[in-house]
C-alpha positions in Angstrom: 0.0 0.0 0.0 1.2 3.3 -0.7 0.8 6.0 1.4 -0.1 9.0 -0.3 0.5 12.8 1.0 -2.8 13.7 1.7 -3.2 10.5 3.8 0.0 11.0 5.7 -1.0 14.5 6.3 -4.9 13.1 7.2 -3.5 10.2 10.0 -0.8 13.1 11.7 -3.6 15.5 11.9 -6.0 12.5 13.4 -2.8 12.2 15.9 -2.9 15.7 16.8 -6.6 15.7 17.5 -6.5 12.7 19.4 -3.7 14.4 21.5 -5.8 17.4 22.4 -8.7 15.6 22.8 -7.1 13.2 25.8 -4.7 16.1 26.5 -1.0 15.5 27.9 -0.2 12.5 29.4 1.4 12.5 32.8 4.9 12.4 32.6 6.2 8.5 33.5 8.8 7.5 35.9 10.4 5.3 32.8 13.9 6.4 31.8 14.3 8.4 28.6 16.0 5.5 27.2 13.8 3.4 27.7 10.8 5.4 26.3 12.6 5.8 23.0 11.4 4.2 19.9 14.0 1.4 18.8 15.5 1.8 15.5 14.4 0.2 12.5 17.2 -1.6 11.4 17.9 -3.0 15.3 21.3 -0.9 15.7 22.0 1.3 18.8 19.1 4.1 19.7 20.5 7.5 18.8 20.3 9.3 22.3 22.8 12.0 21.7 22.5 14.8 19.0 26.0 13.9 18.1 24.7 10.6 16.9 21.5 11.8 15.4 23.7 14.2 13.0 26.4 10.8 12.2 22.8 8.9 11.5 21.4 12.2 9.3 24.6 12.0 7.2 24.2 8.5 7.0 20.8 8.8 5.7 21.5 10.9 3.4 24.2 9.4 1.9 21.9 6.1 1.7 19.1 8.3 -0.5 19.9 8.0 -3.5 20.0 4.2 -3.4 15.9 4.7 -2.4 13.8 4.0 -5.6 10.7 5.2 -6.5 9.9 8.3 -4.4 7.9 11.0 -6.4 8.2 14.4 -6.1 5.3 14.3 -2.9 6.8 12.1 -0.5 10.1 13.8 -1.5 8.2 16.9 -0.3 6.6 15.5 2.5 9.3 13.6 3.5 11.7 17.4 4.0 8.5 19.1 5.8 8.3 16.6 8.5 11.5 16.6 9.0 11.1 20.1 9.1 8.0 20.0 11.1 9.7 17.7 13.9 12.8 19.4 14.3 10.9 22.7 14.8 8.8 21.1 16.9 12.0 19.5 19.4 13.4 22.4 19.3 10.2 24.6 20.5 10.1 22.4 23.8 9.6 18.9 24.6 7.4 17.0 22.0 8.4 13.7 23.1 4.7 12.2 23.2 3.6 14.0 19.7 6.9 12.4 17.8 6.7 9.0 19.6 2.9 9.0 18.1 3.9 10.4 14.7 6.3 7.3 14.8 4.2 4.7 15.8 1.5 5.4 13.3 4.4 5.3 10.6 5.7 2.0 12.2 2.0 0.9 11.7 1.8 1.9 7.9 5.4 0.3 7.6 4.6 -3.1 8.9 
């Protein structure tokens, strides 16, 4: 199944609502560490921005062997990270970016 743009954009924006309608979750007593999403590929969790920037390169290096994107998810694909990089940076968003991710893990599976 491919996920279009307008339907990635639809399921965050479902996310969002869902968030304000329950509100904010209480903050756990569970480590950071342990509340991060593992990575895909089963290596290490990136915990430092150090090792997000090595795993960034990395990426980006790895794109152009990615086939098939079109133009949208090229686009869609910069805005979020974009979006989630403005949001990190505006405060803690934690609990928004774990959903975005689990919703994608969803689509992914």
């Amino acid at each position: 199944m491919k996920l279009t743009e307008d339907r990635l954009k639809q399921m965050i924006q479902e996310e969002f609502n869902n968030l304000k309608e329950i509100g904010e979750p209480a903050p756990t007593s569970e480590p950071a560490e342990k509340a991060k999403p593992e990575d895909a590929s089963g290596k290490e969790k990136t915990n430092s921005v150090s090792k997000l920037k090595a795993e960034l390169l990395q990426v980006s290096k790895e794109l152009q062997n990615v086939k098939g994107l079109d133009i949208a998810e090229i686009t869609t694909i910069s805005g979020l990270l974009g979006v989630m990089l403005k949001l990190a940076s505006s405060g803690s968003s934690a609990t928004v970016l774990q959903r975005v991710y689990n919703v994608l893990q969803k689509q992914a599976k």
